[in-house]
N, C-alpha and C positions, 0 to 999 in steps of 0.2 A: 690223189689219194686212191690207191685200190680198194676196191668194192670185195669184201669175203662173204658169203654166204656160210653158216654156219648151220648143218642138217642133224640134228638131233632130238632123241622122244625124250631126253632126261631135262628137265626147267635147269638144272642146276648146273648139265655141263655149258648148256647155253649163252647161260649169265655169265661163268667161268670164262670160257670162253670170249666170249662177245671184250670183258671186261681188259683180262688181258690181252686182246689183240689190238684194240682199243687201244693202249697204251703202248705198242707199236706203231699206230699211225696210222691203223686200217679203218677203215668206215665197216662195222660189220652186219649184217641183217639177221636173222635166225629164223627156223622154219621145225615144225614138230616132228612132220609128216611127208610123204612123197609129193601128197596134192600141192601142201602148202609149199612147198619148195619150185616146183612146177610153176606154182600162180606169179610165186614171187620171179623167175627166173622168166617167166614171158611179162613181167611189168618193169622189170631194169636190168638193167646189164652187169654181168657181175664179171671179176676178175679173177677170182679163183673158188673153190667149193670146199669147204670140208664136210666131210659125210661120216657118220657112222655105219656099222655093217648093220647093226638089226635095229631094227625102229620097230615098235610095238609090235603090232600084227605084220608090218610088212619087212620086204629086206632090199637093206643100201646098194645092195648091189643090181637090184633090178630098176633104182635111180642112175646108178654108174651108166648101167646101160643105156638110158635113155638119153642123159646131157652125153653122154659121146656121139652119140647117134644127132641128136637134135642142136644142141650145142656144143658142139667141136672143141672152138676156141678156149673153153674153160676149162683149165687144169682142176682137176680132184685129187684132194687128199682122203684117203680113206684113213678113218682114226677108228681103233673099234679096241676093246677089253682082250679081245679074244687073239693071242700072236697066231695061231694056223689056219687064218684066212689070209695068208701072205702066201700060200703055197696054193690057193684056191685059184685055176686059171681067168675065172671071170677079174679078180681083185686084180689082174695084171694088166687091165684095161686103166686102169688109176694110174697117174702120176707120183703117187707117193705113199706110203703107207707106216703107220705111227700108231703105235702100242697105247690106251690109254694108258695117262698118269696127272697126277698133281702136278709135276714139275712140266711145264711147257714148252722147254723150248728145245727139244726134238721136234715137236710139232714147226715151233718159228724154223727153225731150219730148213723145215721142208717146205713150209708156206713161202719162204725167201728164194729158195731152190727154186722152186717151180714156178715164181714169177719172176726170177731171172731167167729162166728158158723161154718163156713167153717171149716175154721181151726181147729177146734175140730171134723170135722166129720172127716177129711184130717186123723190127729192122731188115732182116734180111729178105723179106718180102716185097718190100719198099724198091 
């Protein structure tokens, strides 16, 4: 079962979230904040990230930066409200990126995309 980390400051996309990925098959954990996401990412291993761009006072992207830097092997999806941080170069360090919305499964497609690349790089390393 793949491990999704889910990085966002809203309780409600969280729950949303969590609930329907849940009902894909995902094991999913959730984090508010950069710390909390950090804490949780050096206490287990996760298989893929979904991140928002702005969390409260801080911003997703300066998490981006750091799980590529720090943690390589995990794919990110950046999900954020706002469509033209798709054109932001940093947001091009992501694997994926998805417009918030109620309907999800733009999101699923990309969370599926990008853990079918994993997985073929997984293999072909072998």
């Amino acid at each position: 079962m793949n491990r999704i980390l889910v990085v966002d400051d809203e309780a409600n996309i969280r729950l949303l979230y969590a609930a329907e990925l849940a009902e894909e098959g995902y094991h999913v954990s959730s984090a508010a904040s950069i710390s909390e996401a950090m804490e949780k990412l050096a206490a287990s291993p996760f298989d893929l990230m979904v991140l928002d761009i702005k969390l409260k006072n801080e911003s997703g992207i300066d998490l981006l930066q750091r799980v590529v830097k720090e943690h390589h092997d995990i794919p990110v999806i950046l999900c954020s409200a706002f469509s033209y941080y798709k054109d932001d170069f940093s947001a091009w360090l992501a694997d994926g990126y998805v417009v918030k919305s109620g309907d999800l499964t733009e999101l699923k497609q990309e969370i599926a995309k990008a853990l079918a690349k994993k997985a073929l790089r997984a293999r072909s390393s072998i």
